[in-house]
TIRONU-410783 format. One line per field, with one value per atom (N, C-alpha, C, CB): residue in three letters; atom name; z, x, y. Coordinates in Angstrom, 2 decimals, always signed. Each point is the difference from the previous one (the first is absolute). Glycine has a CB too. Example, Ala and Ser with C-alpha at 12.3 -4.5 7.8 and 13.67 -1.06 7.14 Angstrom:
<tivexs>
type <- (ALA	ALA	ALA	ALA	SER	SER	SER	SER)
atom <- (N	CA	C	CB	N	CA	C	CB)
zz <- (+7.80	+0.00	+0.00	+1.25	-1.97	+0.06	+0.73	-2.15)
xx <- (+13.19	-0.89	+0.90	-1.89	+1.54	+0.82	-0.77	+1.18)
yy <- (-5.69	+1.19	+1.20	-1.17	+2.22	+1.19	+1.09	-0.63)
</tivexs>
This chain:
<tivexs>
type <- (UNK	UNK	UNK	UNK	UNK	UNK	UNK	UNK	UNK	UNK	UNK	UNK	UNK	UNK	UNK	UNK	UNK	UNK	UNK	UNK	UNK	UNK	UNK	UNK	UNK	UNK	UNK	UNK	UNK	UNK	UNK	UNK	UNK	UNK	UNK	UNK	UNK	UNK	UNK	UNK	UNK	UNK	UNK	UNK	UNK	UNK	UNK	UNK	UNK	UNK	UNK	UNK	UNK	UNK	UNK	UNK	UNK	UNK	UNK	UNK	UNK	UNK	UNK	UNK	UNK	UNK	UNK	UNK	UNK	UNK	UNK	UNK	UNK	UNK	UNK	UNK	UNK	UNK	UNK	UNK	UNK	UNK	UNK	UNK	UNK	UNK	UNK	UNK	UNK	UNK	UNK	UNK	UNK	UNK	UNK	UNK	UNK	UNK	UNK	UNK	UNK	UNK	UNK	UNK	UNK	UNK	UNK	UNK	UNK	UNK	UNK	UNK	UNK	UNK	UNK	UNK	UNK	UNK	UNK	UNK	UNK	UNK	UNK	UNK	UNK	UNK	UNK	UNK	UNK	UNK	UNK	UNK	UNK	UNK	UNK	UNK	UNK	UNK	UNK	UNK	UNK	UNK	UNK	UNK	UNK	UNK	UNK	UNK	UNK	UNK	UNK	UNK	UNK	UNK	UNK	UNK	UNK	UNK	UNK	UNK	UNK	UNK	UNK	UNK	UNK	UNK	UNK	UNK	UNK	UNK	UNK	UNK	UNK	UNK	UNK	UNK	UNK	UNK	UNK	UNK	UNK	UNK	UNK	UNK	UNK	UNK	UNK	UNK	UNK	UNK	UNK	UNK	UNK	UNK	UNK	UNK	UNK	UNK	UNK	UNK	UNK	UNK	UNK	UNK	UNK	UNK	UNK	UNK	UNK	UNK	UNK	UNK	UNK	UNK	UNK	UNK	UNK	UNK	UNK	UNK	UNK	UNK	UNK	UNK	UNK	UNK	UNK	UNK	UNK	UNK	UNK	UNK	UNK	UNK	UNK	UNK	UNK	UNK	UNK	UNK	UNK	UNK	UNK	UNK	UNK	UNK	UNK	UNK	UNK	UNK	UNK	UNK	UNK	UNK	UNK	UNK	UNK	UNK	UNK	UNK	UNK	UNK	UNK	UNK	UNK	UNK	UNK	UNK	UNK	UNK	UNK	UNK	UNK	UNK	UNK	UNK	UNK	UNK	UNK	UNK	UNK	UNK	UNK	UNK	UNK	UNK	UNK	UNK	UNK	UNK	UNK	UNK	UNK	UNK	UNK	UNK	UNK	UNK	UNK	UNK)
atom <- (N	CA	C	CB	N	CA	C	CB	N	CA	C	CB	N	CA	C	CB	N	CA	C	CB	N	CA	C	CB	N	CA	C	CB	N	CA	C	CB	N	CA	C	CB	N	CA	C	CB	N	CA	C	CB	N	CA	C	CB	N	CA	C	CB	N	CA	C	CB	N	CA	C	CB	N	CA	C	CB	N	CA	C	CB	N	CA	C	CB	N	CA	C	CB	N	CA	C	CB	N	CA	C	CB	N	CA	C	CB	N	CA	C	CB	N	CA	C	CB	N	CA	C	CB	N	CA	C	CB	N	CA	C	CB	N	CA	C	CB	N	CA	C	CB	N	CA	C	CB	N	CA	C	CB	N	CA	C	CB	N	CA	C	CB	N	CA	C	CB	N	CA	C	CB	N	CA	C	CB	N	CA	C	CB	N	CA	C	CB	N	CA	C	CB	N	CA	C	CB	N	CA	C	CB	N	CA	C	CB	N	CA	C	CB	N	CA	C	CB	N	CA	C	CB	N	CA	C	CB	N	CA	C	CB	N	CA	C	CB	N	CA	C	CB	N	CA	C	CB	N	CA	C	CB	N	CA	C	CB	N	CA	C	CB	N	CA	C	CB	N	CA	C	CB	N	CA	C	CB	N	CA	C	CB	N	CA	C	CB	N	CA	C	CB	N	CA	C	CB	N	CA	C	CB	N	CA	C	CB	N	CA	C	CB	N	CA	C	CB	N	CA	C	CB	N	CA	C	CB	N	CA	C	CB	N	CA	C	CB	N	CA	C	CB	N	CA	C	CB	N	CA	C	CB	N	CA	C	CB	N	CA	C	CB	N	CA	C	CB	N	CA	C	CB)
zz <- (-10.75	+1.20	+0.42	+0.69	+0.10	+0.63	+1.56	-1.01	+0.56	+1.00	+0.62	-0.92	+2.46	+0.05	+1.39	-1.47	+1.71	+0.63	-1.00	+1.95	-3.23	-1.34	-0.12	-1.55	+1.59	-0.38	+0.98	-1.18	+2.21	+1.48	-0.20	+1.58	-1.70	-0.69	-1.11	+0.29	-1.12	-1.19	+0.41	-1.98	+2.59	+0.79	+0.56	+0.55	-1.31	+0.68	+0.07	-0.31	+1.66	-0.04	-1.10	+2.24	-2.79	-0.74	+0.46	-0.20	-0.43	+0.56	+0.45	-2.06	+1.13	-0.15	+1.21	-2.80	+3.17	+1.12	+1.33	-1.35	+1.14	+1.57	-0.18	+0.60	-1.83	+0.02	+0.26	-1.53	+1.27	+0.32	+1.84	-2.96	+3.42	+1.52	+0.26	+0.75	-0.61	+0.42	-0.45	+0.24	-0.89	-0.10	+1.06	-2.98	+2.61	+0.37	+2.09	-2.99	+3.05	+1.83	+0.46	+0.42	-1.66	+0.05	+0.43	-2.01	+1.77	-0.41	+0.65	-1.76	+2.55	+0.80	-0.70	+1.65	-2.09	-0.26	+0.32	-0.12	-0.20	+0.39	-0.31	+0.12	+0.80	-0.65	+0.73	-0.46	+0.24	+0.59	+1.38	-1.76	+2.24	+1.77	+0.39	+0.76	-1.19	+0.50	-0.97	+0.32	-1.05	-0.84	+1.52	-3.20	+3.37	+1.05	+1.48	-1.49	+1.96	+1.49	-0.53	+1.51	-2.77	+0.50	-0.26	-0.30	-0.65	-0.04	+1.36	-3.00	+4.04	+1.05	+1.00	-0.76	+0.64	+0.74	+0.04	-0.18	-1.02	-0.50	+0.89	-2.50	+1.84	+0.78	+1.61	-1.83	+2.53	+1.06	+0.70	-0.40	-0.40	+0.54	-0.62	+0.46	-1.76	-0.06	+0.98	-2.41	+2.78	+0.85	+1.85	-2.38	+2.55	+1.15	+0.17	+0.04	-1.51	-0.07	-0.01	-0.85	+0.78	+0.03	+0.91	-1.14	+1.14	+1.43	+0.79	-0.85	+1.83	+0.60	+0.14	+0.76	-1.05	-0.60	-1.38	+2.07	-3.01	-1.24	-0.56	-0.13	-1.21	-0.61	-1.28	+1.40	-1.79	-0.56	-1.66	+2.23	-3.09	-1.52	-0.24	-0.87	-0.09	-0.09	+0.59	-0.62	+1.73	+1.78	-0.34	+2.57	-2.07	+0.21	+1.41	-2.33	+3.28	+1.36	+0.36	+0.63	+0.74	+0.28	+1.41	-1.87	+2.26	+1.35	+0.76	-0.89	+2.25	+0.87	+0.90	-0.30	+0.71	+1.41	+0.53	-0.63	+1.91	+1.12	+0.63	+0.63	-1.21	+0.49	-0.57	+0.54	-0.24	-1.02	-0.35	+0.37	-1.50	-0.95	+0.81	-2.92	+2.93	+0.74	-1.38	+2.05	-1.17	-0.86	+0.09	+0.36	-1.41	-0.72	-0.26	-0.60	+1.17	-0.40	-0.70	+1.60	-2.43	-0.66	-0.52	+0.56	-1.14	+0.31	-0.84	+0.17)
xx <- (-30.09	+0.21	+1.47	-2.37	+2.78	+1.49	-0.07	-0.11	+1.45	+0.12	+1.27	-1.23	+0.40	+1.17	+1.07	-1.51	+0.98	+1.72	+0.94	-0.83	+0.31	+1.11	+0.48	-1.18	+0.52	+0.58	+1.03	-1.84	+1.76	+0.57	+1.45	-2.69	+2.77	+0.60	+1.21	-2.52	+2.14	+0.74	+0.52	-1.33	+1.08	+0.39	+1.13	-2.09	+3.65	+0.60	+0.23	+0.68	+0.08	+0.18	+1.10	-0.96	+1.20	+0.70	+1.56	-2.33	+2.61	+1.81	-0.02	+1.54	-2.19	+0.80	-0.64	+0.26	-1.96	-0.66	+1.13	-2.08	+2.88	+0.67	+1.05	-0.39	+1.28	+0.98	-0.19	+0.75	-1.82	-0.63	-0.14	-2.38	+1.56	+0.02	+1.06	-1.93	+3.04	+1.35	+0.48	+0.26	-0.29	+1.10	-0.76	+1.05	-2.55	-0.66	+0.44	-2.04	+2.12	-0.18	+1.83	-2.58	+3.17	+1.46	+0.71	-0.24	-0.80	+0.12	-0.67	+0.54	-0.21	-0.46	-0.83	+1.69	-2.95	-0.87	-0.12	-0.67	+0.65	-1.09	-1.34	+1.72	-2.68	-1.46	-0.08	-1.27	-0.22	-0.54	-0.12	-1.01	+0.99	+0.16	+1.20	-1.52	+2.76	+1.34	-0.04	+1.67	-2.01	-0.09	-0.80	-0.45	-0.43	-0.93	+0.30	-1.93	+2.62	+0.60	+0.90	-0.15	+1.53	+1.07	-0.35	+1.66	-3.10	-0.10	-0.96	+0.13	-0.99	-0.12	+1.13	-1.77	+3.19	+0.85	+1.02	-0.56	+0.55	+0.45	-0.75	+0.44	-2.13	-0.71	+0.41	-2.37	+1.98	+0.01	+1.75	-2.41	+3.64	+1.02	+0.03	+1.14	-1.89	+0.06	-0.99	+0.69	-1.65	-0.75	+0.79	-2.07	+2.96	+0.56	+0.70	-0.15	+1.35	+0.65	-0.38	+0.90	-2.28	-0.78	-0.17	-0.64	+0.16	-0.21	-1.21	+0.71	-0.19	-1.54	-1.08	+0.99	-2.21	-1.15	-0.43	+0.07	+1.42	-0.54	-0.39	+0.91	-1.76	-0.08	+0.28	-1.27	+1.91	+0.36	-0.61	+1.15	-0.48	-0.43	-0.72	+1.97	-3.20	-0.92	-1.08	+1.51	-1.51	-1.04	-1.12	+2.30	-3.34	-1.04	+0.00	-1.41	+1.17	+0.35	-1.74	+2.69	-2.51	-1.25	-0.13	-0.19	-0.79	-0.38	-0.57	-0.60	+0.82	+0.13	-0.88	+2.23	-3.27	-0.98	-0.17	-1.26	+1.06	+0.24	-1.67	+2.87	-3.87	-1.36	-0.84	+0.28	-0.86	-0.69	-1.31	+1.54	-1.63	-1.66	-1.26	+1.01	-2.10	-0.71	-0.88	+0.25	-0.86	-1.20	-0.84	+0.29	-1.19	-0.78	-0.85	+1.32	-3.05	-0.38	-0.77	+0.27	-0.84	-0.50	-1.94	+2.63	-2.64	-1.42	-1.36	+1.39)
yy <- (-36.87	+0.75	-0.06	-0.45	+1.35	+0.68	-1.22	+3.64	-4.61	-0.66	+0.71	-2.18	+2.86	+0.63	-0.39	+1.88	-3.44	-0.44	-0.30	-1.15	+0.66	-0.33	+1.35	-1.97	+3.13	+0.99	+0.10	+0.96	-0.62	+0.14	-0.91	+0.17	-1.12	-1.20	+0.55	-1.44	+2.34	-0.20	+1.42	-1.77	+2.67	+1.35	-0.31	+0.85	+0.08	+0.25	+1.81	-2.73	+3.40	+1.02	+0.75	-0.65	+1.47	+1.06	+0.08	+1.34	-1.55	+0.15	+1.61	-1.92	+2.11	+1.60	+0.57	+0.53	-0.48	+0.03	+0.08	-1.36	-0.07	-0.31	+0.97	-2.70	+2.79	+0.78	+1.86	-2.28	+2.32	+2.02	-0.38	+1.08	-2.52	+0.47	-0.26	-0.27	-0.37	+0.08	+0.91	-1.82	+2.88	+1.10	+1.26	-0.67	+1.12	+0.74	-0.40	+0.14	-1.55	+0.06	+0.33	-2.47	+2.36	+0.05	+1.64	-2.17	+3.22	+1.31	+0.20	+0.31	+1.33	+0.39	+1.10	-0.90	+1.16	+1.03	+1.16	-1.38	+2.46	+1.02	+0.36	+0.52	-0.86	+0.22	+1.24	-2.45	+2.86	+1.26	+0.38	-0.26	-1.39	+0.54	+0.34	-1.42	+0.81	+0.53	+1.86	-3.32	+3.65	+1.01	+1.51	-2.22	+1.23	+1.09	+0.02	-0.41	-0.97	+0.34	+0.92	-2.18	+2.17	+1.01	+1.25	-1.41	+1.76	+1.60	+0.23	+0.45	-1.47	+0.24	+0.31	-1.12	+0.23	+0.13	+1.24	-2.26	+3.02	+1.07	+1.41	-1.54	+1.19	+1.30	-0.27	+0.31	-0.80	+0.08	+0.49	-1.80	+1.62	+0.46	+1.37	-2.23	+2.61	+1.48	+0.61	-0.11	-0.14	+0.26	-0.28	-0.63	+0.07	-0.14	+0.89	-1.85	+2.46	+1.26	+1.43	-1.49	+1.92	+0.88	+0.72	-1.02	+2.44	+0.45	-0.98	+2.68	-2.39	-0.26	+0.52	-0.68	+0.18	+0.30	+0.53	+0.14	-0.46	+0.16	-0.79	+1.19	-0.61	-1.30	-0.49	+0.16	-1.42	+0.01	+0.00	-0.54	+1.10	+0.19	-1.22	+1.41	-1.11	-0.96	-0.49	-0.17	+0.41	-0.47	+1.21	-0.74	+0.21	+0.93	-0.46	+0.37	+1.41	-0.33	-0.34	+1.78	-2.61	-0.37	+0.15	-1.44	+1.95	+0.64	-1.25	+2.59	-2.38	-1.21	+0.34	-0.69	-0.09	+0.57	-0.97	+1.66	-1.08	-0.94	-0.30	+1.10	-0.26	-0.03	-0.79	+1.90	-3.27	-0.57	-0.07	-0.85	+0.66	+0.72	-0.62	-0.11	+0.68	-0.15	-1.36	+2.97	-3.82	-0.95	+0.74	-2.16	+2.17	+0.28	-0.98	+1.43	-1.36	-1.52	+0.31	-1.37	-0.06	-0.08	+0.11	-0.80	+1.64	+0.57	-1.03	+2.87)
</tivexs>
């Protein structure tokens, strides 16, 4: 059987392991969220430059009501 505080014991970590997280926290990334705030941050100033009440390329416009749906119960 797997004695595994001896194992635990004889475990050391990866050099190379430590050396990828020290460079990776060293560097500043771009993942997908900085990718999607600036094409969010983009639409919204083309959309600020726009006439008003247009809309902008891409948008499906969506109608707004102010009356709310009646319940409906349950039969």
């Amino acid at each position: 059987m797997i004695n595994f505080e001896d194992e635990l014991k004889k475990f050391s970590p990866s050099m190379e392991i430590e050396e990828v997280e020290d460079a990776v926290r060293g560097h500043e990334l771009t993942d997908m969220t900085d990718i999607m705030v600036a094409m969010l941050r983009q639409q919204k100033e083309a959309a600020a430059q726009a006439a008003p009440g247009a809309i902008p390329a891409g948008q499906t416009p969506v109608m707004q009501t102010t009356a709310a749906m009646p319940v409906i119960p349950n039969i």
